[in-house]
N, CA, C and O atoms as a printed pandas DataFrame, in Angstrom:
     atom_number atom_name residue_name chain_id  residue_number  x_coord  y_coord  z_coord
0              1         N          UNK        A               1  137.003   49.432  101.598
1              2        CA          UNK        A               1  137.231   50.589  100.781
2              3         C          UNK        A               1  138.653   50.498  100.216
3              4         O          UNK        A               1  139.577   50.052  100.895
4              5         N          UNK        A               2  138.812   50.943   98.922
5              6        CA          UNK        A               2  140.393   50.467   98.456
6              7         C          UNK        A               2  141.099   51.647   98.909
7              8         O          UNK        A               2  140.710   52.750   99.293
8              9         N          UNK        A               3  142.166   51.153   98.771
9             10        CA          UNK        A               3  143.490   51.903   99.764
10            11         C          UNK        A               3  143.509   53.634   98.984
11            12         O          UNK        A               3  143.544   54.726   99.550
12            13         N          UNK        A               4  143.461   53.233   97.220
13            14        CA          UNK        A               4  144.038   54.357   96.915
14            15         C          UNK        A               4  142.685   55.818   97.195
15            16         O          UNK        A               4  142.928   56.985   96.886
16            17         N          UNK        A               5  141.074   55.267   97.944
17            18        CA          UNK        A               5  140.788   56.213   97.590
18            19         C          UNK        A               5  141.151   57.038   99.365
19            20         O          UNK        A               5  140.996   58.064  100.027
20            21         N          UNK        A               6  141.497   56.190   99.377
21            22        CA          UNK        A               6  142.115   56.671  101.454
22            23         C          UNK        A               6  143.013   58.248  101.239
23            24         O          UNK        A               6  142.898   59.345  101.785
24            25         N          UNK        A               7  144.113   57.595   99.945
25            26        CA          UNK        A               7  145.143   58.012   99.985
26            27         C          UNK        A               7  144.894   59.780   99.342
27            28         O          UNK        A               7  145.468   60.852   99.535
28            29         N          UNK        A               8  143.882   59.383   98.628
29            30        CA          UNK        A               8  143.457   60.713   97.463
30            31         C          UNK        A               8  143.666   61.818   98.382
31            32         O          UNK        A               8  144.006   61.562   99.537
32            33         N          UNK        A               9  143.441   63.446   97.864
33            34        CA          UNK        A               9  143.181   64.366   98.840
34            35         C          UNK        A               9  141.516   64.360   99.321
35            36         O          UNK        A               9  140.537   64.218   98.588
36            37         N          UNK        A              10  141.548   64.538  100.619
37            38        CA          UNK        A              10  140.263   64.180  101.172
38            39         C          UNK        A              10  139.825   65.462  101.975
39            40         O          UNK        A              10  140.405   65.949  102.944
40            41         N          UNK        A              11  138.214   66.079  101.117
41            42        CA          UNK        A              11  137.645   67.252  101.609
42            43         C          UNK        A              11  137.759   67.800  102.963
43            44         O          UNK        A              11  137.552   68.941  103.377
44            45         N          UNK        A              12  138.182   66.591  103.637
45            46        CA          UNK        A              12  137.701   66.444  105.398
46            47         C          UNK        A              12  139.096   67.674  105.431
47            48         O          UNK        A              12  138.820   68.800  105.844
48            49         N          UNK        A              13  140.546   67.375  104.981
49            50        CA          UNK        A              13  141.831   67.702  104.804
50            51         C          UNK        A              13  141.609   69.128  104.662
51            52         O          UNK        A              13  141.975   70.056  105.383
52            53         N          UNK        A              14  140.889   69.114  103.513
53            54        CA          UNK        A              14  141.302   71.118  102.985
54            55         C          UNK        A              14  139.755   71.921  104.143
55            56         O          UNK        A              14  139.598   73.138  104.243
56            57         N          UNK        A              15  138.781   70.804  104.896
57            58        CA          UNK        A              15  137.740   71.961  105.573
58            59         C          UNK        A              15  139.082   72.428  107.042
59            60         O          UNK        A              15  139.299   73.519  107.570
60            61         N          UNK        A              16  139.570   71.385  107.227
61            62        CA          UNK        A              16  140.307   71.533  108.393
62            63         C          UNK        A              16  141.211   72.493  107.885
63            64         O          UNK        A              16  141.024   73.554  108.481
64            65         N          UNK        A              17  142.523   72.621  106.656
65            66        CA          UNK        A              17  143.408   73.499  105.913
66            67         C          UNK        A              17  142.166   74.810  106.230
67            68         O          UNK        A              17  142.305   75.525  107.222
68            69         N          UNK        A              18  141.215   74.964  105.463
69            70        CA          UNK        A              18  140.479   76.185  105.838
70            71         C          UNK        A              18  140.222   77.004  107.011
71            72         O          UNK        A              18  140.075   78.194  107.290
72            73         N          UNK        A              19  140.229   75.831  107.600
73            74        CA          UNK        A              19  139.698   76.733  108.898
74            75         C          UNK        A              19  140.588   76.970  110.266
75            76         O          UNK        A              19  140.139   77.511  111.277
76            77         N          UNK        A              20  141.998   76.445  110.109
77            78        CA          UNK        A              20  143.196   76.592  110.099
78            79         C          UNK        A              20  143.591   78.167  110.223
79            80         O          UNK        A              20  143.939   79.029  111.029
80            81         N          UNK        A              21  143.268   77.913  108.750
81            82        CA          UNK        A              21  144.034   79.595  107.903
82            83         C          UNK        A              21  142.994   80.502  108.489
83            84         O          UNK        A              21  143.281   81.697  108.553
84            85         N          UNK        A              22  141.650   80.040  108.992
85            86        CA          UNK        A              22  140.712   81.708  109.403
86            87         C          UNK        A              22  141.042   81.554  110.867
87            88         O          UNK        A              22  140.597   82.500  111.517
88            89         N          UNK        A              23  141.469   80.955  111.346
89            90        CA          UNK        A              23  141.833   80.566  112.802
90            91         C          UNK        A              23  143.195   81.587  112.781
91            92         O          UNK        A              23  143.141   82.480  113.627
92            93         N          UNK        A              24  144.006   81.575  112.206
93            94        CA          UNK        A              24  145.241   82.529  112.004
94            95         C          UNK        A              24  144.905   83.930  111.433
95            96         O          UNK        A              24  145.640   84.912  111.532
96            97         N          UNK        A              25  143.965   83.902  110.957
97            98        CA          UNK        A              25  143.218   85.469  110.505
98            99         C          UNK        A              25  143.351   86.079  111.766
99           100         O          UNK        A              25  144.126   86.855  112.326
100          101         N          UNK        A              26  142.079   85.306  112.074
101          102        CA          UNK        A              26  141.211   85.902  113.357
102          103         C          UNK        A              26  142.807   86.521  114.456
103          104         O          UNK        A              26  143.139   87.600  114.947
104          105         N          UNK        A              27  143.392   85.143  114.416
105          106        CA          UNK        A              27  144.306   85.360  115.472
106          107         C          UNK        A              27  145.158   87.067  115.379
107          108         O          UNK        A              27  145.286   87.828  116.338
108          109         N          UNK        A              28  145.676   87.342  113.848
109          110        CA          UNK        A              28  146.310   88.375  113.353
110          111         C          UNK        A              28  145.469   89.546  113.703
111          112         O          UNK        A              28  146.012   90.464  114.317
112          113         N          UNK        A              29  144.038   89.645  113.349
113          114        CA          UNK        A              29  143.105   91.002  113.457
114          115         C          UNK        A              29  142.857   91.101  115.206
115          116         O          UNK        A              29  142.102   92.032  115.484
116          117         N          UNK        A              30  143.284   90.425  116.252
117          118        CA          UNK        A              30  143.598   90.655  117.260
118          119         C          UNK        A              30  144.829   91.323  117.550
119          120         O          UNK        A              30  144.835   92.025  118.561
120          121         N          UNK        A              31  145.588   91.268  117.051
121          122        CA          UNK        A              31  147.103   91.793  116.884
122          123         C          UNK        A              31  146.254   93.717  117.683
123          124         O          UNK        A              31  145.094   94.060  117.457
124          125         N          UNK        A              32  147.233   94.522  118.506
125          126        CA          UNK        A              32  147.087   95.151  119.160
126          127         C          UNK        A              32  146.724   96.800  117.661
127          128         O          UNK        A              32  145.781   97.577  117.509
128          129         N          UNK        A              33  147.822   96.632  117.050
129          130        CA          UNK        A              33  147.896   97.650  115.816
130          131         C          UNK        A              33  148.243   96.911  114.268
131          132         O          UNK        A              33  149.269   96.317  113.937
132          133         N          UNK        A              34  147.362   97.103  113.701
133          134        CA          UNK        A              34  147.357   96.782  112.854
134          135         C          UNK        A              34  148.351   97.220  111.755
135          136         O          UNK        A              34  149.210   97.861  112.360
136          137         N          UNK        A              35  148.704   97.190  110.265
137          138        CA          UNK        A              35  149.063   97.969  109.244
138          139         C          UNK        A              35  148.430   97.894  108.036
139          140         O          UNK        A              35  148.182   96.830  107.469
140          141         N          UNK        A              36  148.054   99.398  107.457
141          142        CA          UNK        A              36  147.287   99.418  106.826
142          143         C          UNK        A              36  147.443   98.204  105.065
143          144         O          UNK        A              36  146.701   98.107  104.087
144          145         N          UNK        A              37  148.342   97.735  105.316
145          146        CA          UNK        A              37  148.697   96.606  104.034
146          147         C          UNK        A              37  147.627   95.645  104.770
147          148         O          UNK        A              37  146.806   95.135  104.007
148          149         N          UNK        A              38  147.533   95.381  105.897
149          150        CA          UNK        A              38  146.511   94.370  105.946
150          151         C          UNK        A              38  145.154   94.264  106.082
151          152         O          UNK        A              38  144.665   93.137  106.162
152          153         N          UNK        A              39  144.484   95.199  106.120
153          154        CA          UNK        A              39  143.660   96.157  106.126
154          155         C          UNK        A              39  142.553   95.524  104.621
155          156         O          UNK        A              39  142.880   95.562  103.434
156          157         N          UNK        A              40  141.180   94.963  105.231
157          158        CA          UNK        A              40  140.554   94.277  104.150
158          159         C          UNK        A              40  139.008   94.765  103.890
159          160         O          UNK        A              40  138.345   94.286  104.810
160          161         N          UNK        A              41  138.532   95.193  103.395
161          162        CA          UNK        A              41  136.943   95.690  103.683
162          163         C          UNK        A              41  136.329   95.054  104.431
163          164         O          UNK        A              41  136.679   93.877  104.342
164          165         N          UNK        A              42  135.462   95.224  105.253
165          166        CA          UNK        A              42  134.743   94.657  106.137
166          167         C          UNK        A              42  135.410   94.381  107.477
167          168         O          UNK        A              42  134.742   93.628  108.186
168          169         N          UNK        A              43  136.259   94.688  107.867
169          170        CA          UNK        A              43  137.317   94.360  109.164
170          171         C          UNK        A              43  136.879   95.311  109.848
171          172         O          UNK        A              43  136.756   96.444  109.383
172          173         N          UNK        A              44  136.507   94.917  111.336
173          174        CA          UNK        A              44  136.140   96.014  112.118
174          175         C          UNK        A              44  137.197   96.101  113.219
175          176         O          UNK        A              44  138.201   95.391  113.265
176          177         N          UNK        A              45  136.795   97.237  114.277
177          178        CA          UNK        A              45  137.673   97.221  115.277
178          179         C          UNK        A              45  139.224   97.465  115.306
179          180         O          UNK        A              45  140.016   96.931  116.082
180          181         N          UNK        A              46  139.526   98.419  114.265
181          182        CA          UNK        A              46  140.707   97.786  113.761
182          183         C          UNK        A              46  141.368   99.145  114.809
183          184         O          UNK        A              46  140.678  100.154  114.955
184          185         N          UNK        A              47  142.780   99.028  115.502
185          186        CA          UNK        A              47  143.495  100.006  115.794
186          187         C          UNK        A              47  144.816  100.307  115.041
187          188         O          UNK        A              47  145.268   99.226  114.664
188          189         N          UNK        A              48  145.485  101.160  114.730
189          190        CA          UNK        A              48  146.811  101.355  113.912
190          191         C          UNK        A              48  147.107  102.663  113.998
191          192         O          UNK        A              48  146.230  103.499  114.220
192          193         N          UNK        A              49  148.312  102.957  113.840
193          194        CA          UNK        A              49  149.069  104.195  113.945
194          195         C          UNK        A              49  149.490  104.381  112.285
195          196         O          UNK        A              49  149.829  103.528  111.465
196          197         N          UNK        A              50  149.313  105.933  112.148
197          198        CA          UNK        A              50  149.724  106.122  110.508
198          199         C          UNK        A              50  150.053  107.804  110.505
199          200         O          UNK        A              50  149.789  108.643  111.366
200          201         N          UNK        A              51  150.634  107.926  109.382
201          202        CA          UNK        A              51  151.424  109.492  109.090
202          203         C          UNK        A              51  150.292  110.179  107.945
203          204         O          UNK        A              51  150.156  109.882  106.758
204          205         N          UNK        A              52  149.507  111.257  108.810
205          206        CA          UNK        A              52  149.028  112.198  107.319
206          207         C          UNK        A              52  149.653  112.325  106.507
207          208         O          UNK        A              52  150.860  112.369  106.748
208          209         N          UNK        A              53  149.153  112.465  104.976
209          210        CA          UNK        A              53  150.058  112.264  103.583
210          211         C          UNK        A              53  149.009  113.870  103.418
211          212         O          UNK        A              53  149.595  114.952  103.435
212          213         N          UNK        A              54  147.981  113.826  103.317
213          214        CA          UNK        A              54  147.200  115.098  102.421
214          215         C          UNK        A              54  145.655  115.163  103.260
215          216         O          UNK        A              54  145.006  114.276  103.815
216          217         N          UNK        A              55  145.408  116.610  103.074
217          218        CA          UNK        A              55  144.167  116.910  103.353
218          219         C          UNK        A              55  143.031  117.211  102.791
219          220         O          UNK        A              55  142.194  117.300  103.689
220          221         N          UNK        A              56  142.591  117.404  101.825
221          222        CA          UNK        A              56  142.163  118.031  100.721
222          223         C          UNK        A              56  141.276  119.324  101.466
223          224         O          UNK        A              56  141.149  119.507  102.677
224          225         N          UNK        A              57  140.777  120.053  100.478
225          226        CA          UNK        A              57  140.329  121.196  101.103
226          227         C          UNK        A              57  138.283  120.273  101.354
227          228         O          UNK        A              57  137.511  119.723  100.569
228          229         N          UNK        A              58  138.242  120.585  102.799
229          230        CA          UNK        A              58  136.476  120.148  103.167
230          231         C          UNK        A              58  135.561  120.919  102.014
231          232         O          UNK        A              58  135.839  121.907  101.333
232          233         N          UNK        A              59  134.150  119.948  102.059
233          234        CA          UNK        A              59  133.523  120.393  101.689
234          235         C          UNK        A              59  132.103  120.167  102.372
235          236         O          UNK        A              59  131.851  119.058  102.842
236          237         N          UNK        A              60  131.179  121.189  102.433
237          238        CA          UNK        A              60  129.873  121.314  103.378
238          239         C          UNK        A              60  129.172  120.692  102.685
239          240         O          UNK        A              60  129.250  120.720  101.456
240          241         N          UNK        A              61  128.119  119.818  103.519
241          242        CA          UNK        A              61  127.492  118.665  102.956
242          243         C          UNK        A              61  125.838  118.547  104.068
243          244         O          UNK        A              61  125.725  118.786  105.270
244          245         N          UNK        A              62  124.987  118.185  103.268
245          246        CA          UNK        A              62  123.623  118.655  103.821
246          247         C          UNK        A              62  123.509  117.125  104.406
247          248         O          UNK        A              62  123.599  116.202  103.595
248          249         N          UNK        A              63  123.326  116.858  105.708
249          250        CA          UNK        A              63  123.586  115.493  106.351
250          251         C          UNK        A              63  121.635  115.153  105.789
251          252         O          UNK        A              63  120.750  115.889  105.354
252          253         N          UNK        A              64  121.721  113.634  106.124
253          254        CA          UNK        A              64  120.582  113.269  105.734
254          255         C          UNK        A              64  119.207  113.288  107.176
255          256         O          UNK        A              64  118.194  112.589  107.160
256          257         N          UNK        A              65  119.603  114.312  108.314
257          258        CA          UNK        A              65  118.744  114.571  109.110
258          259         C          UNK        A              65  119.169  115.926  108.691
259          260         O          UNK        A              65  119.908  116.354  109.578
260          261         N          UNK        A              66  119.045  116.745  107.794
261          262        CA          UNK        A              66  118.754  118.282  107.099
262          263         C          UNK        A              66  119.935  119.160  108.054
263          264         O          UNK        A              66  119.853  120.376  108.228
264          265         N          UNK        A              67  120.743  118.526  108.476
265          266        CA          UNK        A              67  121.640  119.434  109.321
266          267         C          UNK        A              67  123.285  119.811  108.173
267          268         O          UNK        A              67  123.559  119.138  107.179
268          269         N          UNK        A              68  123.784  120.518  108.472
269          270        CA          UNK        A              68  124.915  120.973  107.996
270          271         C          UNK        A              68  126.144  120.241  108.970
271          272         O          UNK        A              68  126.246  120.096  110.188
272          273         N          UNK        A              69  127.387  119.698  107.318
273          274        CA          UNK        A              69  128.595  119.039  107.931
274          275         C          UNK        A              69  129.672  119.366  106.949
275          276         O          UNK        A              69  129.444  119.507  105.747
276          277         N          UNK        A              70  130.413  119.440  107.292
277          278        CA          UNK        A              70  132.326  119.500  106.772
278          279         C          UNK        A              70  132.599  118.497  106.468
279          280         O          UNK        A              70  131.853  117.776  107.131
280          281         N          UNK        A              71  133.243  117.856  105.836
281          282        CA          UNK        A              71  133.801  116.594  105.309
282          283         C          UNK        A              71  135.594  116.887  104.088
283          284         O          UNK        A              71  136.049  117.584  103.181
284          285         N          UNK        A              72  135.880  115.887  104.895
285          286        CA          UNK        A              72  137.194  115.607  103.710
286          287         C          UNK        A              72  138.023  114.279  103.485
287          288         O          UNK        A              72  137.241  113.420  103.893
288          289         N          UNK        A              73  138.766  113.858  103.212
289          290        CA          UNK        A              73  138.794  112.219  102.665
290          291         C          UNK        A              73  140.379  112.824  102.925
291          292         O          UNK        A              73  140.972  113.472  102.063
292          293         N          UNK        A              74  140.950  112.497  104.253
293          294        CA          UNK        A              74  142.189  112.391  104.636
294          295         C          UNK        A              74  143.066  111.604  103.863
295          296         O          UNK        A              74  142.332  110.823  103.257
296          297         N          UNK        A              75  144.610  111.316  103.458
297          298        CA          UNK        A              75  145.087  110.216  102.962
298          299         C          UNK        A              75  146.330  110.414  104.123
299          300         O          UNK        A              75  146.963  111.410  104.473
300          301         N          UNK        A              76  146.376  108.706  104.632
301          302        CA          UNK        A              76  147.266  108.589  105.740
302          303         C          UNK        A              76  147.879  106.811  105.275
303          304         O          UNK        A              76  147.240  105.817  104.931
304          305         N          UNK        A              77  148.915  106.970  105.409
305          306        CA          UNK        A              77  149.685  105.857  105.415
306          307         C          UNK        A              77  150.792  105.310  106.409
307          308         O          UNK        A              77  151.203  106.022  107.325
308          309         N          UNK        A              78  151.268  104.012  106.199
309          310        CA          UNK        A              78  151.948  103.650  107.072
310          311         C          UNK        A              78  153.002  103.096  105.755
311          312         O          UNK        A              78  152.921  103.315  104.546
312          313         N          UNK        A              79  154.247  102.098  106.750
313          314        CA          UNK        A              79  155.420  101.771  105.915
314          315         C          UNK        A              79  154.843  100.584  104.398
315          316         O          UNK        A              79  155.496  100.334  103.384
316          317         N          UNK        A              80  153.203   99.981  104.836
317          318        CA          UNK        A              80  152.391   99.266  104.399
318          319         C          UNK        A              80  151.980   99.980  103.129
319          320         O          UNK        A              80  152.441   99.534  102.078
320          321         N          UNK        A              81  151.389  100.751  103.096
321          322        CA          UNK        A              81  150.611  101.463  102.414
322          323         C          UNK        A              81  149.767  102.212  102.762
323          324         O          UNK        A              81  149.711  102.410  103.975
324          325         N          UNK        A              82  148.505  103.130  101.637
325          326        CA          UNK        A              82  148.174  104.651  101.694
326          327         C          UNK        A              82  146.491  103.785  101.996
327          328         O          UNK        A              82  146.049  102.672  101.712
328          329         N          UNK        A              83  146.005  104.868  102.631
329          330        CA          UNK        A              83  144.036  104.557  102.654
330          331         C          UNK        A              83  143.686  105.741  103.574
331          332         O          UNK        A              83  144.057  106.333  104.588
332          333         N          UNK        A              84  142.711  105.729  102.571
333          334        CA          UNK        A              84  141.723  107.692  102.911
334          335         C          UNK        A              84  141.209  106.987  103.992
335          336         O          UNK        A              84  140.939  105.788  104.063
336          337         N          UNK        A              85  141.037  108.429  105.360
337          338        CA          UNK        A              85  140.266  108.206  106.174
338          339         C          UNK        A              85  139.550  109.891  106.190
339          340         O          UNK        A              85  140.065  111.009  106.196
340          341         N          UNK        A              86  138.212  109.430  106.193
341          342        CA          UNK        A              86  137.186  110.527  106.001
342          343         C          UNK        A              86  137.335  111.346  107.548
343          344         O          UNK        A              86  137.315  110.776  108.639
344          345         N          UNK        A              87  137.464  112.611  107.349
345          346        CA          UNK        A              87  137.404  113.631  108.618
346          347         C          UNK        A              87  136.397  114.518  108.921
347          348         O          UNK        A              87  136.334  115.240  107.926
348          349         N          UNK        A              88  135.462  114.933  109.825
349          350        CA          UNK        A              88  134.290  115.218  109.928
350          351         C          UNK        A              88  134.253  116.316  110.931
351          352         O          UNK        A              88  134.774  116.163  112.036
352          353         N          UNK        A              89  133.604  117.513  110.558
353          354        CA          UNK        A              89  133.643  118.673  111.487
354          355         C          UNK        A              89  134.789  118.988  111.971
355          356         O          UNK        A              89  135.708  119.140  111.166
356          357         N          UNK        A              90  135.103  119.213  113.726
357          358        CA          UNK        A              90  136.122  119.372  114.060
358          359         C          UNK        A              90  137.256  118.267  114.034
359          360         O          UNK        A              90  138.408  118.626  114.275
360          361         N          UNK        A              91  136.977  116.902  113.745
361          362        CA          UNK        A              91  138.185  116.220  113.436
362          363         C          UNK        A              91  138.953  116.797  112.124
363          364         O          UNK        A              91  140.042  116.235  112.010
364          365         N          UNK        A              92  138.732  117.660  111.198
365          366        CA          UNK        A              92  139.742  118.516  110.299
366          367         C          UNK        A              92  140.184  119.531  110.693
367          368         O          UNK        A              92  140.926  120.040  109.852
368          369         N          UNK        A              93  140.092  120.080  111.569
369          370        CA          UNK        A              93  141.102  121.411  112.379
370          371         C          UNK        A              93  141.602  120.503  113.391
371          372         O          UNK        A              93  141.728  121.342  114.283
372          373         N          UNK        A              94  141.943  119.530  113.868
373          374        CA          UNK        A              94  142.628  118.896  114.689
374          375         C          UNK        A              94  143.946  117.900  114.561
375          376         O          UNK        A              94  144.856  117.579  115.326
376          377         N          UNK        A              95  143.566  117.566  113.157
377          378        CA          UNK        A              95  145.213  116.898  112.550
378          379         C          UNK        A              95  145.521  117.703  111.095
379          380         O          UNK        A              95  144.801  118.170  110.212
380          381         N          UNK        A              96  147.180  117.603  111.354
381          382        CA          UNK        A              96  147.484  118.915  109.869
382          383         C          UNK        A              96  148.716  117.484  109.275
383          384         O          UNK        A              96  149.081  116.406  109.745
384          385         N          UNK        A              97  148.950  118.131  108.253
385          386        CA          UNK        A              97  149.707  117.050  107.143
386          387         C          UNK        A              97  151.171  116.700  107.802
387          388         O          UNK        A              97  151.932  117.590  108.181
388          389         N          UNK        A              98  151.431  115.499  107.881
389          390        CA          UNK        A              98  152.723  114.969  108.431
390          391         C          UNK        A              98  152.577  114.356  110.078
391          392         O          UNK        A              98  153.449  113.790  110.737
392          393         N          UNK        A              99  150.945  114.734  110.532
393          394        CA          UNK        A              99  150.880  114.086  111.981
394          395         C          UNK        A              99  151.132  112.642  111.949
395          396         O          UNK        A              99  151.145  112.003  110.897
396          397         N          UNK        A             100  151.370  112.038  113.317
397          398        CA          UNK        A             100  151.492  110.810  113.316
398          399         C          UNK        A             100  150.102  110.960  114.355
399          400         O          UNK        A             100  150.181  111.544  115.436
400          401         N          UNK        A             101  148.891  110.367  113.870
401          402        CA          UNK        A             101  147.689  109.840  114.080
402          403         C          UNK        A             101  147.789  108.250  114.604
403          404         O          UNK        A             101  148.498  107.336  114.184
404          405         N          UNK        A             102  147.027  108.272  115.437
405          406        CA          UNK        A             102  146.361  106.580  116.668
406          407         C          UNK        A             102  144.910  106.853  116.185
407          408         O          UNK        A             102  144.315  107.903  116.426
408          409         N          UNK        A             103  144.384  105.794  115.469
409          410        CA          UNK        A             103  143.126  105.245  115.365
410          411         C          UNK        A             103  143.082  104.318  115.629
411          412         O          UNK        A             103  143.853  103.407  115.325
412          413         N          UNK        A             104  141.266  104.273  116.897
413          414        CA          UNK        A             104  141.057  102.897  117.054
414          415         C          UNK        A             104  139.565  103.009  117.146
415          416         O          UNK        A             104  138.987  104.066  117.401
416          417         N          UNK        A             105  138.953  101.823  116.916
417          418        CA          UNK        A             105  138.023  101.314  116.987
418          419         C          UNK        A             105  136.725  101.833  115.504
419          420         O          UNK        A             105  135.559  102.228  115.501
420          421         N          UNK        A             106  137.715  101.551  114.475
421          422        CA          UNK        A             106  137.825  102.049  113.354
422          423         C          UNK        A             106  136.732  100.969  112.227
423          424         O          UNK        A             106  136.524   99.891  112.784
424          425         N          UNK        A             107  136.306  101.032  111.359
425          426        CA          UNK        A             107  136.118  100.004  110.318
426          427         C          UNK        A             107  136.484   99.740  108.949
427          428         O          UNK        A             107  136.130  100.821  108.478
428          429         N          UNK        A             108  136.913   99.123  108.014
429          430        CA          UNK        A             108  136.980   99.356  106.646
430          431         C          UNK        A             108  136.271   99.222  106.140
431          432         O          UNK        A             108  135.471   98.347  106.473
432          433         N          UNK        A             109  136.008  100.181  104.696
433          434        CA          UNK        A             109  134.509  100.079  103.714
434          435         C          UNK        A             109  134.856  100.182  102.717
435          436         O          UNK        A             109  136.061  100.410  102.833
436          437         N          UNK        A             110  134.611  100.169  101.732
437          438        CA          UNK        A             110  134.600  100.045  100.261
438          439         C          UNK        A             110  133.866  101.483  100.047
439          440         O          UNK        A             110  132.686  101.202  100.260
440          441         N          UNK        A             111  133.932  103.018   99.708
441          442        CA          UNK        A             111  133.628  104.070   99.048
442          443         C          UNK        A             111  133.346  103.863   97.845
443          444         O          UNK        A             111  134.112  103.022   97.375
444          445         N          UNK        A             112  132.460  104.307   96.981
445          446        CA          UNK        A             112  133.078  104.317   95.289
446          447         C          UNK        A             112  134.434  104.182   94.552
447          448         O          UNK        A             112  135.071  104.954   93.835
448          449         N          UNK        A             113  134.664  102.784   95.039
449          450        CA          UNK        A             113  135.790  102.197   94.326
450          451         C          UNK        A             113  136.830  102.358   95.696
451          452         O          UNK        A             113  137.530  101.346   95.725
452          453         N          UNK        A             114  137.094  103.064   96.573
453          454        CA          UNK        A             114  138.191  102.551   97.272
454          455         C          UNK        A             114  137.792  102.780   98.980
455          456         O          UNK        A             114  136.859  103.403   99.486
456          457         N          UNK        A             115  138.759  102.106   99.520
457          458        CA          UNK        A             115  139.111  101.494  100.984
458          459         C          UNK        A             115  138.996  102.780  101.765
459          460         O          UNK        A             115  139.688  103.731  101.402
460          461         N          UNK        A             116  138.448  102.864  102.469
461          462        CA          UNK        A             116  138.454  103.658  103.836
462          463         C          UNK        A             116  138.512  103.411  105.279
463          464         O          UNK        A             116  137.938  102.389  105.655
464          465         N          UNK        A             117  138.998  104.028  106.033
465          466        CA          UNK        A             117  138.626  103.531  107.705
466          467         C          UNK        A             117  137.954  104.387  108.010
467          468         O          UNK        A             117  138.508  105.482  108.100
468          469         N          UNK        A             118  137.237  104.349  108.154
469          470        CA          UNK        A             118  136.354  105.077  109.196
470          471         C          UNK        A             118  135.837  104.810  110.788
471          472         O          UNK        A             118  135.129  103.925  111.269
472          473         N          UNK        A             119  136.520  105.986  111.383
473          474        CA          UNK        A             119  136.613  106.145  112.767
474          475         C          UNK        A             119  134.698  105.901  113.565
475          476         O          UNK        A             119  133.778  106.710  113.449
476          477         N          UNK        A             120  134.666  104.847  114.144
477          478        CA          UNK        A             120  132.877  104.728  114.454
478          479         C          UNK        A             120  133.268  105.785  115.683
479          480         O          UNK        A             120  134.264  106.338  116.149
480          481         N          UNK        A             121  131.411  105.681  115.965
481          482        CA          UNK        A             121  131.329  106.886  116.919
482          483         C          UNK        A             121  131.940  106.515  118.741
483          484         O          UNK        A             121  132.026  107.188  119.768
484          485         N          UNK        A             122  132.283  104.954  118.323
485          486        CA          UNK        A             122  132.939  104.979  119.936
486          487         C          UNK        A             122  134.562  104.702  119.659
487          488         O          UNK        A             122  135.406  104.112  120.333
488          489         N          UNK        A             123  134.616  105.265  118.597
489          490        CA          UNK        A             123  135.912  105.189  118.187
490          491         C          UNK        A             123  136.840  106.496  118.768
491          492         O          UNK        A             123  136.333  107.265  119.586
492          493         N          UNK        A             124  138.037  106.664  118.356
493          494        CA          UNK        A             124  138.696  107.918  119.175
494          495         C          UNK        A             124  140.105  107.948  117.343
495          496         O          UNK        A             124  140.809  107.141  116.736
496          497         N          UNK        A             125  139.797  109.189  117.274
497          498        CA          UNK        A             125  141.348  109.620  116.551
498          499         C          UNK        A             125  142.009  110.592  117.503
499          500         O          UNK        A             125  141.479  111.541  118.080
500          501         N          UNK        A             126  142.998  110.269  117.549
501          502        CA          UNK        A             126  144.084  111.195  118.571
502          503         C          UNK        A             126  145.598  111.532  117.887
503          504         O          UNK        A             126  146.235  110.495  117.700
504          505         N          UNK        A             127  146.390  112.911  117.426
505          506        CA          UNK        A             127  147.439  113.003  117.382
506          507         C          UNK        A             127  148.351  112.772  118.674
507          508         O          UNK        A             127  148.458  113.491  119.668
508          509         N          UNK        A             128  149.000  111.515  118.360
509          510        CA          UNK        A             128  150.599  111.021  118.557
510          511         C          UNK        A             128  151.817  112.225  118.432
511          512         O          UNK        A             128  152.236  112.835  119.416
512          513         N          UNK        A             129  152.033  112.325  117.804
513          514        CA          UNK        A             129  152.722  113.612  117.323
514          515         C          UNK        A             129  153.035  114.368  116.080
515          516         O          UNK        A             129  153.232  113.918  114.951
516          517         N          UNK        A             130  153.048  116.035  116.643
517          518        CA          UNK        A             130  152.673  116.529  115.546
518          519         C          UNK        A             130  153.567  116.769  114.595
519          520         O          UNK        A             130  154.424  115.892  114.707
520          521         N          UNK        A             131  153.887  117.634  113.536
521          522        CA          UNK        A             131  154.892  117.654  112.997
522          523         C          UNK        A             131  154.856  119.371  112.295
523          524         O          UNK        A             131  155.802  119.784  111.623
C-alpha cells in the first residue's frame, strides 16, 4: 500500500476523535449540577441550582384524563443563562420570584419553539433559599 495513502486522514482517526468527544459528554452530564448554558434537549436526569426570574400568572387547564390543573411556565436562570420551567398545581404557591430553587431529576424538551426542564414525577423541586 503506498505510504502517502497511510499518511492521509484516516476514518478509523475521526470514529475514534468522535467518540472521544461523546465519551467527555457523557463524562460532563454526570457532573453533580449542571448549568443551564449546557443544558441540550433531550438530556435527562439533569440536577442544577437556579434563581426565579418571573412567574407568570397560572392558567387552568382541562388535563387529558378530564381532570382540572394550574399551570405556568416559570423563567429561572443561572450565571449561564435563562430556561422556562413549567410549574404545576401546588408547585406555584411554593416558589415566589428571586428563590434560589434545587432541581433534580429533571429533563429537557423542546415546547413550541423553546427549551424547558421539566421536573419528572420522581423528580423533587425544593427552595434553597428564599428571598
Amino acid at each position: 500500500m503506498p505510504k502517502r495513502i497511510l499518511e492521509e486522514a484516516s476514518p478509523l482517526k475521526e470514529f475514534a476523535r468522535a467518540r472521544a468527544s461523546r465519551k467527555t459528554i457523557l463524562e460532563r452530564v454526570k457532573v453533580k449540577h449542571l448549568r443551564i448554558g449546557d443544558l441540550k434537549s433531550g438530556m435527562t436526569q439533569i440536577n442544577l441550582k437556579a434563581r426565579v426570574l418571573e412567574i407568570p400568572k397560572p392558567i387552568s387547564i382541562i388535563t387529558r384524563f378530564g381532570g382540572f390543573a394550574t399551570v405556568t411556565n416559570a423563567s429561572i436562570a443561572d450565571e449561564t443563562g435563562i430556561i422556562q420551567l413549567p410549574l404545576w398545581n401546588k408547585q406555584i404557591d411554593a416558589v415566589s420570584v428571586g428563590d434560589l430553587i434545587r432541581v433534580e431529576n429533571a429533563r429537557v424538551v423542546t415546547f413550541r419553539g423553546e427549551r424547558q426542564l421539566r421536573v419528572s414525577r420522581s423528580g423533587q423541586l425544593s427552595v434553597i433559599e428564599k428571598r
